[in-house]
N, CA, C and O of each residue as an XYZ file, in Angstrom:
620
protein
N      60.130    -41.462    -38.405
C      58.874    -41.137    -38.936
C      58.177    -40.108    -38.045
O      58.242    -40.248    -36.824
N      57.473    -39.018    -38.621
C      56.993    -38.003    -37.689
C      55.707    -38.126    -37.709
O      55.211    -38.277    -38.826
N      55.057    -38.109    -36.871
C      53.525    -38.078    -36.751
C      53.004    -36.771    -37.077
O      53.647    -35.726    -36.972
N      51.743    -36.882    -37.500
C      51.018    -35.522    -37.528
C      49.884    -35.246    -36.977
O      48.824    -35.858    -37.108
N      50.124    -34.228    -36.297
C      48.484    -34.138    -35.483
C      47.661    -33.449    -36.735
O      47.792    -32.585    -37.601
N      46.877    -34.262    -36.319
C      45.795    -34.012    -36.868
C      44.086    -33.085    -36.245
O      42.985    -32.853    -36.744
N      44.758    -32.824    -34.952
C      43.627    -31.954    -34.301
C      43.617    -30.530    -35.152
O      42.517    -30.182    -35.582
N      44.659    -29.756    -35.403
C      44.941    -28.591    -36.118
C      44.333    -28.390    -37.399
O      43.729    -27.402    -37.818
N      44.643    -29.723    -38.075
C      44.116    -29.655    -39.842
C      42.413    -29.796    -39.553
O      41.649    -29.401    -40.433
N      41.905    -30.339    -38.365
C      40.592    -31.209    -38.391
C      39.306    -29.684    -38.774
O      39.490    -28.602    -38.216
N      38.343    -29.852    -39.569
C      37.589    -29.131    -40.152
C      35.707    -29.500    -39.007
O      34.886    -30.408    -38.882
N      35.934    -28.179    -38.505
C      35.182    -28.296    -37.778
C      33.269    -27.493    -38.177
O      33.108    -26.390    -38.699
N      32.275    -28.315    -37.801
C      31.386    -27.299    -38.269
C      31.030    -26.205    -37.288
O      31.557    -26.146    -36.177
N      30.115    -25.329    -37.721
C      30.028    -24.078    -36.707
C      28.582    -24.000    -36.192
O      27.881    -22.988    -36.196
N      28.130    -25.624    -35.601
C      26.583    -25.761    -35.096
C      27.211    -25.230    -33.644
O      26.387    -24.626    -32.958
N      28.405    -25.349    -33.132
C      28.367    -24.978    -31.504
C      27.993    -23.110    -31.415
O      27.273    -22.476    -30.644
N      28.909    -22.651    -32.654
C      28.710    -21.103    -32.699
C      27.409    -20.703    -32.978
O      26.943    -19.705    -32.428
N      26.833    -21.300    -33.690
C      25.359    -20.709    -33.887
C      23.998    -21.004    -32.671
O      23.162    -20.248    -32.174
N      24.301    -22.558    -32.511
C      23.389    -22.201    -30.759
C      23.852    -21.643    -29.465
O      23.141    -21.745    -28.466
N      25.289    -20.916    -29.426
C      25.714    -20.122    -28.422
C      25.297    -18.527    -28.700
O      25.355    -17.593    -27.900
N      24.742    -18.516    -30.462
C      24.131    -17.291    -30.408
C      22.594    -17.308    -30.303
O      21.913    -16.309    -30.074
N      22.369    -17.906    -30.395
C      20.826    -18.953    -29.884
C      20.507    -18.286    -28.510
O      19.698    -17.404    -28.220
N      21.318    -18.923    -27.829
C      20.763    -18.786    -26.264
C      21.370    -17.246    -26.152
O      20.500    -16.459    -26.526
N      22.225    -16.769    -25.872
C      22.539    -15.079    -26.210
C      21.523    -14.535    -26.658
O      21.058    -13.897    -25.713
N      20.673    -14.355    -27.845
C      19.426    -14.018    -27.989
C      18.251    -14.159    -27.194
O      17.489    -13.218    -26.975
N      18.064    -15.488    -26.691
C      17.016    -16.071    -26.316
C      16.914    -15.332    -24.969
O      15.824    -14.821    -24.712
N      18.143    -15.185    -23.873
C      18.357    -14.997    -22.826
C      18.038    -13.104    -22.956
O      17.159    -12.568    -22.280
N      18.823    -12.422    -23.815
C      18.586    -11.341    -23.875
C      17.280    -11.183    -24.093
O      16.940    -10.602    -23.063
N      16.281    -11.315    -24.768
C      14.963    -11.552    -25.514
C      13.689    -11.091    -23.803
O      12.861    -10.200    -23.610
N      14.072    -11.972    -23.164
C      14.052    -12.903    -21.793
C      14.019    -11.236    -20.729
O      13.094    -10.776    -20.060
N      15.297    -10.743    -20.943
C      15.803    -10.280    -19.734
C      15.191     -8.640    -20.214
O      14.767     -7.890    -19.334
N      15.208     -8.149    -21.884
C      14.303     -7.139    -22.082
C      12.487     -6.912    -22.031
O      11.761     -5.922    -22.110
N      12.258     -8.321    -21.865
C      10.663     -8.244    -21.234
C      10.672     -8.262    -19.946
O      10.023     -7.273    -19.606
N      11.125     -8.956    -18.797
C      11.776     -8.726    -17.525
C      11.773     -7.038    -17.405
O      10.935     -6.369    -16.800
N      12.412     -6.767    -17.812
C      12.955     -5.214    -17.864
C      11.738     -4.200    -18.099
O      11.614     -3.125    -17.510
N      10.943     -4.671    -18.968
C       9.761     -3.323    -19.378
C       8.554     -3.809    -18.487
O       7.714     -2.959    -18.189
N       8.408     -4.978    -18.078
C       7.469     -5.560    -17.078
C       7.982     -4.921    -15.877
O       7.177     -4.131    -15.385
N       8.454     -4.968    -15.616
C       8.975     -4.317    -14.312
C       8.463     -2.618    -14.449
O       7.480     -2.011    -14.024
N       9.347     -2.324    -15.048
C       9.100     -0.288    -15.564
C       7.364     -0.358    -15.171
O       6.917      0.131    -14.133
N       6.419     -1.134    -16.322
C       5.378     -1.035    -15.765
C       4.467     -1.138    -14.539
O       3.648     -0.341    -14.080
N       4.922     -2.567    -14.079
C       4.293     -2.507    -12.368
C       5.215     -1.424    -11.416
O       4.613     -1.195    -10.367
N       6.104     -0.930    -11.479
C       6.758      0.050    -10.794
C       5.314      1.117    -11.002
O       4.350      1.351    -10.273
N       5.748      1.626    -12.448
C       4.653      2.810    -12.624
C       3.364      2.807    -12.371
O       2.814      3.846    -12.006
N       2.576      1.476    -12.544
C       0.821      1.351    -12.018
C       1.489      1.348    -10.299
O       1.225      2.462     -9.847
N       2.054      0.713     -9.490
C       1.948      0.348     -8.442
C       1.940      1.975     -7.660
O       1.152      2.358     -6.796
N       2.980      2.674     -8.227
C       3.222      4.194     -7.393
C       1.937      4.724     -7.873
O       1.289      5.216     -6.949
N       1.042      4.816     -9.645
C       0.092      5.215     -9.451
C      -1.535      4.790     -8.808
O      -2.547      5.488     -8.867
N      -1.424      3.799     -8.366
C      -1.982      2.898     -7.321
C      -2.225      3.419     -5.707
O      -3.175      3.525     -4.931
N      -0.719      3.682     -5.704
C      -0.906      4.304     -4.436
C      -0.993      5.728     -3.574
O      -1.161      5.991     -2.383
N      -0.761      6.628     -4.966
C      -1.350      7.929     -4.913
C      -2.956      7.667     -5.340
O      -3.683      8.274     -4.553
N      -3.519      7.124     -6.099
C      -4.683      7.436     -6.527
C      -5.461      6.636     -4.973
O      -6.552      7.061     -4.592
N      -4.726      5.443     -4.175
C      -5.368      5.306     -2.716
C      -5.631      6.642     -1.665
O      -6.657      6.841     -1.014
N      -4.273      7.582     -1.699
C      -4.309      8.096     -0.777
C      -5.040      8.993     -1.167
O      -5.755      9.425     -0.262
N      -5.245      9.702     -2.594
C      -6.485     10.285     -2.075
C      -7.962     10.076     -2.309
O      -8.759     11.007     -2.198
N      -8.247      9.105     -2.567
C      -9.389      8.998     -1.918
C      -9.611      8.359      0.220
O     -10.597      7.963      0.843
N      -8.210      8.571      0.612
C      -8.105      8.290      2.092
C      -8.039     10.279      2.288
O      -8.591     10.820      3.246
N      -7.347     11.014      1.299
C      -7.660     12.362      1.636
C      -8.788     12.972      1.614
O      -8.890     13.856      2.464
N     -10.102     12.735      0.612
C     -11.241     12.771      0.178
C     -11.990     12.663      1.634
O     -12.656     13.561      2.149
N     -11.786     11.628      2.070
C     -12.787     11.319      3.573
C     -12.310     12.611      4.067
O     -12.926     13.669      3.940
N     -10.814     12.412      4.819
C     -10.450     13.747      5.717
C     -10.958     14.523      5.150
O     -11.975     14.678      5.826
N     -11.044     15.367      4.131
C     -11.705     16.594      3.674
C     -12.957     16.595      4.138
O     -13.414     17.539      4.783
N     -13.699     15.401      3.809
C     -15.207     15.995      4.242
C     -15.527     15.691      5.753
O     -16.612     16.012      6.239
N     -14.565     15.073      6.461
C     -14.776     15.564      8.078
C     -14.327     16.610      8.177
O     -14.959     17.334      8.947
N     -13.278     17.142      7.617
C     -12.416     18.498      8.205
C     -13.849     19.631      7.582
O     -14.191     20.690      8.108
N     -14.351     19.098      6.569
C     -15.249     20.090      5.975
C     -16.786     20.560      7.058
O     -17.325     21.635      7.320
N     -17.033     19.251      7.410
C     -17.873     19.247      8.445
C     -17.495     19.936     10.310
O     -18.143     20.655     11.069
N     -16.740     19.552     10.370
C     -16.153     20.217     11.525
C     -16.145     21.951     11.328
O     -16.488     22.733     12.214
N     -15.564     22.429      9.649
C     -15.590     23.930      9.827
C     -17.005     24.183      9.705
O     -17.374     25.349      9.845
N     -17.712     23.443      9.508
C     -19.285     24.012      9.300
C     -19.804     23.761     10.918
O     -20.308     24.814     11.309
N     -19.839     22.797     11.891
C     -19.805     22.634     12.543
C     -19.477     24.112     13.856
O     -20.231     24.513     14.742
N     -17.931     24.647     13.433
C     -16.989     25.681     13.655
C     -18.107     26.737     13.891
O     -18.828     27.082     14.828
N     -17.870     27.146     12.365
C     -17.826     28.339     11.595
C     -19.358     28.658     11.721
O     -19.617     29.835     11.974
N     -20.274     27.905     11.601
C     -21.770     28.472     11.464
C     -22.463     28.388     12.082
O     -22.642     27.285     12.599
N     -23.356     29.567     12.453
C     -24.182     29.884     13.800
C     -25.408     30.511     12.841
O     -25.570     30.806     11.657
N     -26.415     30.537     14.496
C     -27.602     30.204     14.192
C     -28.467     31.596     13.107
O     -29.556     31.480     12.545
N     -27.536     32.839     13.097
C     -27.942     34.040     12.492
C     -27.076     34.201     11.372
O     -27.164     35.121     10.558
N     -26.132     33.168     11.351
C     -25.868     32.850      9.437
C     -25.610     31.781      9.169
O     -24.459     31.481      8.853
N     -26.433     31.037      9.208
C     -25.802     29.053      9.182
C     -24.831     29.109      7.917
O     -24.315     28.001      7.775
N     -24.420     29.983      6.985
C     -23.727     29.205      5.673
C     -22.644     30.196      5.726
O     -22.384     30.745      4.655
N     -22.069     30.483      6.596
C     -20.442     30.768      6.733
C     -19.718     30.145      6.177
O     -18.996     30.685      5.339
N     -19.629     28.734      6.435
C     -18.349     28.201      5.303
C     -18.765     27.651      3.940
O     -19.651     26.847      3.652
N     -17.851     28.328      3.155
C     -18.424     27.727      1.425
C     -17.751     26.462      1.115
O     -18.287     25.624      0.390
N     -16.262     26.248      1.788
C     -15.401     25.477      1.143
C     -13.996     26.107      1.242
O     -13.722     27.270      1.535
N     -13.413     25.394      1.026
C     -11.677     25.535      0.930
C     -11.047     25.179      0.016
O     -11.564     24.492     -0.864
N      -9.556     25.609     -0.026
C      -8.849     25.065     -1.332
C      -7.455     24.780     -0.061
O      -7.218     25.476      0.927
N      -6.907     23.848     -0.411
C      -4.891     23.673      0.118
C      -4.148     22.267     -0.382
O      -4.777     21.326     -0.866
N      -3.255     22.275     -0.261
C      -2.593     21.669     -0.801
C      -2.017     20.449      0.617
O      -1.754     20.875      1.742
N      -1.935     19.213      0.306
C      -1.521     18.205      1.405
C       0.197     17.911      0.828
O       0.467     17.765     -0.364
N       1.346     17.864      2.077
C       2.520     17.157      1.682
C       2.984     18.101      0.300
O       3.839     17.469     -0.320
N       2.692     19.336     -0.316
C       3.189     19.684     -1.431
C       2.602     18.729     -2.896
O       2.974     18.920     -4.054
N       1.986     18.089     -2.605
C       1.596     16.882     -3.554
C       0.131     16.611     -3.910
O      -0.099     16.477     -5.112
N      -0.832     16.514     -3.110
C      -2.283     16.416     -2.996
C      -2.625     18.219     -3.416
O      -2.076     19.130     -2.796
N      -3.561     18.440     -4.499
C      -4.347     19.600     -4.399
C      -5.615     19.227     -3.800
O      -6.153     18.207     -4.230
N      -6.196     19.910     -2.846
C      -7.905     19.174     -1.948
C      -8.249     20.658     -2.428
O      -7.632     21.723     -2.435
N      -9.401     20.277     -2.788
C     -10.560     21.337     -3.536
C     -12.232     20.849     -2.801
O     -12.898     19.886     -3.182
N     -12.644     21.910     -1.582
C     -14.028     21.395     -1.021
C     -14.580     22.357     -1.080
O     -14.479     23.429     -0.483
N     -15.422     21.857     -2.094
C     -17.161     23.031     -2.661
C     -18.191     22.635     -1.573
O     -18.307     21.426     -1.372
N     -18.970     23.499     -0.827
C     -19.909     23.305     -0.040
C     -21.543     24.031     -0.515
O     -21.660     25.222     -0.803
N     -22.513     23.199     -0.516
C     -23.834     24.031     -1.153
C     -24.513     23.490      0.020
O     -24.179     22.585      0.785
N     -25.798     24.435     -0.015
C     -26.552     24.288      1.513
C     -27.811     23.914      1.049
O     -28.114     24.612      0.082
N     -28.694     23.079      1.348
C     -30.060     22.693      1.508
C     -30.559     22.892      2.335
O     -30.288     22.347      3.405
N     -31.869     24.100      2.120
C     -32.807     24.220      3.508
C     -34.112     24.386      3.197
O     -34.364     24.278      1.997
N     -35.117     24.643      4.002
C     -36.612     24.826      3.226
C     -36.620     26.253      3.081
O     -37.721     26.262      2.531
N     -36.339     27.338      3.113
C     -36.979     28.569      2.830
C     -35.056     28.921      2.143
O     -33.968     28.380      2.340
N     -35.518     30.037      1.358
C     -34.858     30.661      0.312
C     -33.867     31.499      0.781
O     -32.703     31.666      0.416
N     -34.722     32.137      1.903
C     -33.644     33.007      2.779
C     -32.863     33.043      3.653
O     -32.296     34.040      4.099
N     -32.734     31.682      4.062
C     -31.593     31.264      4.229
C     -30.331     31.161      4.724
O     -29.789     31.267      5.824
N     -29.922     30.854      3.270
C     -28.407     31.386      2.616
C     -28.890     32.062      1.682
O     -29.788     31.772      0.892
N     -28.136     33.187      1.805
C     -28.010     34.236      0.855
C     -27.314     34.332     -0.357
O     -26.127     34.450     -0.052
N     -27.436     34.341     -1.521
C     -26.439     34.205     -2.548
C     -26.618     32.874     -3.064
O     -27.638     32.215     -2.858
N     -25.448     32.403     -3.857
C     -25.658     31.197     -4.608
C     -24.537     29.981     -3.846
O     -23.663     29.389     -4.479
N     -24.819     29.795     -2.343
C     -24.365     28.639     -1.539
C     -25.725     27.986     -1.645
O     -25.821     26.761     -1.725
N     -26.961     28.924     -1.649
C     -28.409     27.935     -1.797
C     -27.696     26.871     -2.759
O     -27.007     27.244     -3.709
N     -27.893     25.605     -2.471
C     -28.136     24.538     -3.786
C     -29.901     24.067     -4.488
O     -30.397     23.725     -5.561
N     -30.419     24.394     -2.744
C     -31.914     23.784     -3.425
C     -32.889     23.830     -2.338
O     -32.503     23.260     -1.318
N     -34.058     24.361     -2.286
C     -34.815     24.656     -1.619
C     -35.726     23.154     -1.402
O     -36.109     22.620     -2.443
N     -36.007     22.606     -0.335
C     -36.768     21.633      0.390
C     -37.765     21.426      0.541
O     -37.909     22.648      0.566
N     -39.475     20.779      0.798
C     -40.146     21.214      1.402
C     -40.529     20.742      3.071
O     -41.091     21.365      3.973
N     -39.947     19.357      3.006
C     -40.185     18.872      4.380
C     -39.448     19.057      5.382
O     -38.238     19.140      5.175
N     -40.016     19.188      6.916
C     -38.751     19.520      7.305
C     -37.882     18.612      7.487
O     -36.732     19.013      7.306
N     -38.020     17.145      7.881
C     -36.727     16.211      7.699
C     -35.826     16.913      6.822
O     -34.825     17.413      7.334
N     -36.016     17.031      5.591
C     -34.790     17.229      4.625
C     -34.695     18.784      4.901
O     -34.651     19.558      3.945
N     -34.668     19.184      6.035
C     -34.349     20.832      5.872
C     -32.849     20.863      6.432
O     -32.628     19.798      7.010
N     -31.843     21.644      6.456
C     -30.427     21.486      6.799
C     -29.549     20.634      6.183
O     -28.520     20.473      6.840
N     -29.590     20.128      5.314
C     -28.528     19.038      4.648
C     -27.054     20.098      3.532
O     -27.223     21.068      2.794
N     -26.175     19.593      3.769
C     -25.294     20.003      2.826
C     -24.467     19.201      1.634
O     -23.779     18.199      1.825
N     -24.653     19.767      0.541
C     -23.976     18.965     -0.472
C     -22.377     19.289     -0.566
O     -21.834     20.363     -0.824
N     -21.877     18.192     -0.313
C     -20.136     18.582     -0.500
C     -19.994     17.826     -1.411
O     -20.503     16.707     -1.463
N     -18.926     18.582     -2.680
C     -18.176     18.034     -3.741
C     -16.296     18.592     -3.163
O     -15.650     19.636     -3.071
N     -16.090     16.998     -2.894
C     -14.629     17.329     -2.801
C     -13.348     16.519     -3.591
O     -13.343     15.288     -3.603
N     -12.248     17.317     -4.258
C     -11.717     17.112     -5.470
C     -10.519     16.964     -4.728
O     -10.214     17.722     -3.807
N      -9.574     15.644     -5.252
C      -8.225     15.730     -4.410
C      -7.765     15.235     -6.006
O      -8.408     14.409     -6.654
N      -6.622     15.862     -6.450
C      -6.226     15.622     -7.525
C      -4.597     15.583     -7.277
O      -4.168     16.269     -6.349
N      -3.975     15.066     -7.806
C      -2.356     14.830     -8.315
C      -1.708     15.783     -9.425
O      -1.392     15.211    -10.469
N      -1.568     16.575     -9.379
C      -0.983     17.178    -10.521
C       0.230     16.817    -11.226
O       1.167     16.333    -10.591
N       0.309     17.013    -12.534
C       1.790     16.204    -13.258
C       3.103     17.135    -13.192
O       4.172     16.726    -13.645
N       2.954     18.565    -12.532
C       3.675     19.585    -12.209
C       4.509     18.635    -10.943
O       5.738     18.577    -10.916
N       3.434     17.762     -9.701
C       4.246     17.560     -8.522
C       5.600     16.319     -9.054
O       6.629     16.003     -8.456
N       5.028     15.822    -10.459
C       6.619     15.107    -10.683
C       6.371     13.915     -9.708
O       7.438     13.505     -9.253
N       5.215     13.198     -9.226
C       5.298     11.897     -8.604
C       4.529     10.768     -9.482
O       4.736      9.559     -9.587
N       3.844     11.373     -9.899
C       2.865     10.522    -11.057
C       3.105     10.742    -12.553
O       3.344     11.876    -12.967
N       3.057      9.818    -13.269
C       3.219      9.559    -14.426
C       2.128     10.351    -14.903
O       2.615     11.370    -15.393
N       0.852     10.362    -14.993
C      -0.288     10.731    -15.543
C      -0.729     11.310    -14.174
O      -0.241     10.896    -13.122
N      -1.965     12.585    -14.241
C      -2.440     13.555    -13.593
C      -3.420     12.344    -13.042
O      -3.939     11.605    -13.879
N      -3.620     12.182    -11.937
C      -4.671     11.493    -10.909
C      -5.351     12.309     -9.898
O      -4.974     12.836     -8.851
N      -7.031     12.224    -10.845
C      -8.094     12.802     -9.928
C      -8.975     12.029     -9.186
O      -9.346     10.970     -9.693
N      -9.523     12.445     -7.720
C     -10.486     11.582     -7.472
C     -11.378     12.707     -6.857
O     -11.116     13.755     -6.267
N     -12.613     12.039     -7.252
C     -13.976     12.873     -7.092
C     -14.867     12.373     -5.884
O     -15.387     11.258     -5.933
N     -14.981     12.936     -5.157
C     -16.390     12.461     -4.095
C     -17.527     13.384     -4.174
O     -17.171     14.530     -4.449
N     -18.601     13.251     -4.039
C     -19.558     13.555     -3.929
C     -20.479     13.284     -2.616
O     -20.847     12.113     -2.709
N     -21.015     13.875     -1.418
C     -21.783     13.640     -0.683
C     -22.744     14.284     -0.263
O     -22.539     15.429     -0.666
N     -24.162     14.259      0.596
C     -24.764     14.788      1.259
C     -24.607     14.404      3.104
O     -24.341     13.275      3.517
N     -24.766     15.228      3.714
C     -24.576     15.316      5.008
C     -25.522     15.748      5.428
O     -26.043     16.561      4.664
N     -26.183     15.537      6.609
C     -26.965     16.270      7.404
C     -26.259     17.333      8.015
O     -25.030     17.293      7.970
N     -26.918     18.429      8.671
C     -26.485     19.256      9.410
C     -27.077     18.823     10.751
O     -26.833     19.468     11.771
């Protein structure tokens, strides 16, 4: 008498195949949000830390700005320096506008006057606007990152 297996003929259902495509999905699902979460904090974090440094370039500018005024201007033309333009690391554009506050008109000559005074406390002050921007040409930032300062200084 021959036996017959019966493992071969046995009719199996296909619940194991369908929750092995279950988790295959689920896991992939999983590992493509993983994936674009990441892309994003990569990209805020680098633009994070250009948009820090310059406003850490912003300060230097307006000491370096003060120092050329400091430099540069004497007592028979106080408004020698207007401002500068250069570039930091190939990467930073620094842009420093300088306007002069004093009590009389004559001054500064030309249009460095920003604004005529009457007291003398507020006579000598300078307004600096300085611009450190990221350009999307330097290829480090995703999006163009500007930062703006604005100050007054005494002289």
């Amino acid at each position: 008498m021959q036996r017959k297996n019966n493992i071969l003929n046995r009719s199996r259902s296909g619940m194991a195949m369908i929750m092995a495509i279950a988790v295959i999905v689920i896991i992939g699902t999983i590992m493509a949000l993983s994936l674009a979460m990441t892309a994003q904090t990569t990209k805020r974090t680098a633009d994070l830390y250009l948009y820090e440094q310059a406003m850490l370039l912003s300060k230097s500018a307006t000491e370096y700005a003060l120092l050329r005024i400091a430099r540069d201007n004497n007592a028979t033309n106080p408004c020698n320096f207007t401002g500068d333009n250069f570039t930091q690391n190939g990467i930073y554009d620094i842009n420093i506008s300088v306007r002069y506050i004093y009590n009389t008109v004559g001054t500064c000559a030309g249009a460095l006057q920003y604004a005529t005074v009457v007291t003398p406390e507020q006579n000598g002050s300078v307004l600096m606007d300085v611009t450190v921007s990221v350009p999307q040409a330097a290829n480090v930032a995703t999006e163009p990152i500007t930062y703006f300062k604005r100050t007054i200084q005494k002289l």
